[in-house]
C-alpha positions, 0 to 999 in steps of 0.5 A: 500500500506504501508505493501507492501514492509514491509519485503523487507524494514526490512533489510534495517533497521537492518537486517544484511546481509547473504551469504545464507539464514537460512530459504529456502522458496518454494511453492508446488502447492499440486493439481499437486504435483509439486514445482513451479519455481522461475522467476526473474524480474525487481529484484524481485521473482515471481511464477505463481499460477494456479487459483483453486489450492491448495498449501502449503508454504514450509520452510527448516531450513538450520542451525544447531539451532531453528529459528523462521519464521514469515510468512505472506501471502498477508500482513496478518500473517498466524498464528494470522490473523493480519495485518502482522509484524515481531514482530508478533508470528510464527513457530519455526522451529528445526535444518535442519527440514523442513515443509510445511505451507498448510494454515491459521492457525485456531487452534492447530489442523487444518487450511484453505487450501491456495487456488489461487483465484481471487483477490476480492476473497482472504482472505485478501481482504475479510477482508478489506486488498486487498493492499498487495495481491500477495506476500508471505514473511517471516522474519526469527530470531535466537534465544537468547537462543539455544535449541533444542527440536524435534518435528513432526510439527514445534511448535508456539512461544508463543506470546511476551508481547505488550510492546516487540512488540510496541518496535519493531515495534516503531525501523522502521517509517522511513521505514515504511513511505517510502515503500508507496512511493516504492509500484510500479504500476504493483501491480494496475493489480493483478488478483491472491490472497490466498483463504481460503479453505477448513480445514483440520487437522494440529496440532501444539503446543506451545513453548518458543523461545527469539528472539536474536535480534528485526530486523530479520536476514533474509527477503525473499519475493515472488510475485505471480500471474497467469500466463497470467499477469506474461505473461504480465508484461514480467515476464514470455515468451508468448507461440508462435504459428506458424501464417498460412495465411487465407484461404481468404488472399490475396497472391503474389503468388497463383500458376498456369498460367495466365488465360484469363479475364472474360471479 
């Protein structure tokens, strides 16, 4: 329950605040070709997921320097596998590019499909993680030392030492200590988590980047979840369906005249 609300507590603890964010993010559900849209409640995001479908995490940089995306899905980095920190390794992306993340990173050269699934089915509960599933997040760092090097597919930063990122992570307990006391009880329903599909070919590289600060400049995050508990949690209106009386229901006013009795 403690990693729940981990990036949305980043920016409590250091993060500056921006008008607009640098990094854009959006999910594409890639069965049906379409950007799913964002619902806000109870001032949190969500989006509805379709069980079965394949999607992809979509990342555009709007700024005109290199920044680096940790991006974490159900609480588990979705490049290394771990349990997910912003200290953590991530894509950089270049100046204004956009790019879509279609699942877990495997290698250089290809990932497992982000697939929605039923919960207990989900990679992160399958690996002993199910706490944090249903939310999407990134956290977002500029670059200590702007540069600028094209590339087809965003590159990943080359991994920081563990002395670097025992610091960081040491620069947050109290936060970290008081997101389990923040988790809400809606998350005790999720019924929609993030499989881990089929692979397919996805190549990236490697390359240097030095973050200009330990706490991101930004920390965006989306809950998911299927359709019928966004229904329920009011997120998301119930569909109406005009209610015709029975057949057999009683009526006030049948028609016709008045009969005698039978008896």
């Amino acid at each position: 329950m403690l990693r729940t609300l981990l990036f949305a507590l980043a920016v409590a603890v250091g993060a500056p605040a921006i008008a607009s964010p640098l990094v854009e993010l959006d999910v594409v559900d890639r069965d049906t070709g379409q950007w799913l849209p964002e619902y806000r409640h109870r001032g949190r995001t969500w989006i509805a997921g379709t069980p079965g479908h394949r999607y992809a995490v979509r990342l555009t940089n709007r700024s005109a320097e290199r920044v680096l995306v940790v991006l974490s899905v159900d609480g588990v980095n979705a490049v290394t596998g771990e349990t997910a920190h912003p200290s953590q390794t991530g894509y950089v992306l270049a100046p204004w590019q956009s790019t879509e993340i279609t699942g877990w990173r495997k290698s250089y050269d290809d990932v497992a499909q982000f697939v929605f699934t039923d919960l207990p089915d989900s990679y992160a509960a399958r690996t002993g993680r199910p706490d944090d599933v249903g939310v999407i997040g990134i956290a977002v760092f500029r670059e200590a030392r702007p540069a600028y090097a094209p590339s087809p597919a965003p590159p990943i930063a080359r991994a920081e030492s563990r002395q670097a990122q025992g610091a960081a992570k040491a620069a947050a307990p109290a936060a970290e200590a008081s997101a389990a006391d923040a988790v809400s009880h809606e998350h005790d329903a999720q019924r929609l988590g993030t499989g881990h599909g089929e692979r397919e070919w996805s190549p990236v590289g490697r390359t240097h980047f030095v973050r200009a600060s330990r706490h991101p400049t930004q920390v965006t995050q989306l809950r998911y979840d299927a359709p019928e508990r966004l229904m329920a949690l009011g997120v998301l209106p119930r569909p109406w369906f005009p209610r015709w009386p029975r057949e057999d229901a009683p009526r006030a006013f049948p028609g016709g005249f008045v009969p005698d009795p039978r008896w």
